[in-house]
LUMKOLMAR-683671 format. One line per field, with one value per residue (C-alpha): residue number from 1; residue in one letter; x, y, z. Coordinates in pm, 1 decimal. Layout:
<sites>
num = c(NUM|...) .
residu = c(A|...) .
east = c(X|...) .
north = c(Y|...) .
up = c(Z|...) .
</sites>
This chain:
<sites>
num = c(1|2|3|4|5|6|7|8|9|10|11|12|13|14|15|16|17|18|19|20|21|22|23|24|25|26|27|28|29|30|31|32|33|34|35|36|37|38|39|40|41|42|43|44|45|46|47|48|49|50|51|52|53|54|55|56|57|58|59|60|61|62|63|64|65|66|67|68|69|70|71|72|73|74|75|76|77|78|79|80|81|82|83|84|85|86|87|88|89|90|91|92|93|94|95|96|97|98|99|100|101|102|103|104|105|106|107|108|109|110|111|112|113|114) .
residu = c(X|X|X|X|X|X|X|X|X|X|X|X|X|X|X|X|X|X|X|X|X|X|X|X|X|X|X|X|X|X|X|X|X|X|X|X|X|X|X|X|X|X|X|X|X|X|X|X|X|X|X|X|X|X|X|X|X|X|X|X|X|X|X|X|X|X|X|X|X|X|X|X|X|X|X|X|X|X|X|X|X|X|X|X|X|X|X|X|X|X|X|X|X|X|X|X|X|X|X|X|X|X|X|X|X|X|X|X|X|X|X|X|X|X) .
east = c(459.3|639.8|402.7|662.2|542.3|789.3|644.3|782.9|680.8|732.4|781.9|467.6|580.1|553.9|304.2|112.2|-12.6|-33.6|-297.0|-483.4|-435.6|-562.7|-901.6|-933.0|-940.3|-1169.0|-1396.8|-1403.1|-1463.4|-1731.9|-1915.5|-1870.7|-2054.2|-2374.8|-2377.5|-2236.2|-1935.8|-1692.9|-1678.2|-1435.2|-1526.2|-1451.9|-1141.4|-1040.8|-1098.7|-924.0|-628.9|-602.8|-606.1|-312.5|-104.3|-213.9|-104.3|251.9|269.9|411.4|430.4|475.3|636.9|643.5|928.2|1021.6|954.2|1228.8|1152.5|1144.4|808.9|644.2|551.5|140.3|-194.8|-457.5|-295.4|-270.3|-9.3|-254.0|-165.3|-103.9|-409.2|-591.8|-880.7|-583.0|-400.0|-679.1|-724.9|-332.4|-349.7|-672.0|-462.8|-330.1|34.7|64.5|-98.1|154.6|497.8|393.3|294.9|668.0|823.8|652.1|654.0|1047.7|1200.0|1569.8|1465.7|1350.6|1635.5|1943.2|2154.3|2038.8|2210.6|2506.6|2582.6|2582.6) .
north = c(1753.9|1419.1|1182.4|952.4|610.0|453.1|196.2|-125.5|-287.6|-560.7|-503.2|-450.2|-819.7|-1017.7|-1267.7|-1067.3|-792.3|-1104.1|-1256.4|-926.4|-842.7|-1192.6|-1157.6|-821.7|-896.0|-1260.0|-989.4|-749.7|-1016.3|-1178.0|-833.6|-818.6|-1116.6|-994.3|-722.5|-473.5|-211.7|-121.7|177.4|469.3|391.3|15.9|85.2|330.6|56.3|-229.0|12.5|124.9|-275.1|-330.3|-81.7|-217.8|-535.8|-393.6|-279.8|-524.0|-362.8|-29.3|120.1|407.6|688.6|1007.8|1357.6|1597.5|1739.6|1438.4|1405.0|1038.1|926.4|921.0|959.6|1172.6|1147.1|718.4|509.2|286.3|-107.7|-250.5|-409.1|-448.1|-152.9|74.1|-1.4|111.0|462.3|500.7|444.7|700.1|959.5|1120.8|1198.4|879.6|659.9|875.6|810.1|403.8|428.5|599.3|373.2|53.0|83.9|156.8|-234.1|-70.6|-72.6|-384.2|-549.3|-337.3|-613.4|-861.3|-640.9|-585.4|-947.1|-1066.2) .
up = c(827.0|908.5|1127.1|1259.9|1012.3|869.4|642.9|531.3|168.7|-49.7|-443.2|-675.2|-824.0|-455.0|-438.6|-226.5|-478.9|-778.8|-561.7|-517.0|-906.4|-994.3|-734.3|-877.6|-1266.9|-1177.8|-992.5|-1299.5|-1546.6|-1300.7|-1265.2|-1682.5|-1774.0|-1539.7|-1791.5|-1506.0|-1549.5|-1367.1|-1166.4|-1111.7|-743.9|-790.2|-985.1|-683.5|-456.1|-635.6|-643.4|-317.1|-220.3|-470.6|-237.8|77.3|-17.6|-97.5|273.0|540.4|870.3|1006.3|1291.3|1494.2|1515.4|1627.1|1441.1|1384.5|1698.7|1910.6|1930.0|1915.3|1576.5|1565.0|1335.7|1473.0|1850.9|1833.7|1742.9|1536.3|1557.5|1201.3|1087.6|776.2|889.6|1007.5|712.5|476.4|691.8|635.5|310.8|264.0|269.0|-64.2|17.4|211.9|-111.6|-355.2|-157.9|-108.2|-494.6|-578.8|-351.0|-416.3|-773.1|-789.9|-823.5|-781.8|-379.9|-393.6|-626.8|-548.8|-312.9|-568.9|-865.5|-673.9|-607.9|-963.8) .
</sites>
C-alpha cells in the first residue's frame, strides 16, 4: 500500500552518517573497556540511527487514488521522534537501506559531467 511519503536522503558517505558512525564505534569501544558487550538490541539501535541520519526531509503526496499522503491518519511533521517511528517500520527501513546505500543516485549527474 503506498502511504503518500516521499523521502529525501543524502548518500551513506555524507557527513551526516560519518558523524553517527564515528559516535557509534567511540560508544562501542567506550562500553568495551567497562568490560560490557554489545547488544543485538544496541547494534539494532546504532543501525537504525545510521539510516535516520541518511534521511533529510520528507514530504507529503498523493496515493494512486488521490488520496492525501499520511501515517496512521496524520501527516507527521519531520522531526527526529517522527523520524525514528518512520523508520520503525520494516518495509520503510528496507527501501531507505536500498536506496541510501545505492551511490549511483547519489553520484549519477556527477558521472555524467566528467
Amino acid at each position: 500500500k503506498r502511504i503518500g511519503l516521499a523521502l529525501e536522503l543524502q548518500s551513506m558517505t555524507s557527513d551526516a552518517v560519518e558523524a553517527v558512525d564515528k559516535a557509534a564505534f567511540k560508544e562501542r569501544r567506550e562500553m568495551l573497556e567497562r568490560g560490557e558487550e554489545p547488544d543485538a538490541a544496541f547494534l539494532e539501535r546504532k543501525g537504525l540511527d545510521r539510516y535516520c541520519a541518511a534521511v533529510v526531509d520528507w514530504t507529503w503526496e498523493d496515493d494512486f487514488e488521490g488520496n492525501t499522503g499520511n501515517w496512521g491518519g496524520e501527516q507527521l511533521e519531520f522531526t527526529p521522534e517522527n523520524l525514528r517511528k518512520v523508520m520503525g517500520n520494516d518495509v520503510v527501513l528496507s527501501q531507505v537501506m536500498a536506496a541510501a546505500g545505492d551511490d549511483a543516485r547519489f553520484f549519477a549527474k556527477l558521472a555524467k559531467a566528467t
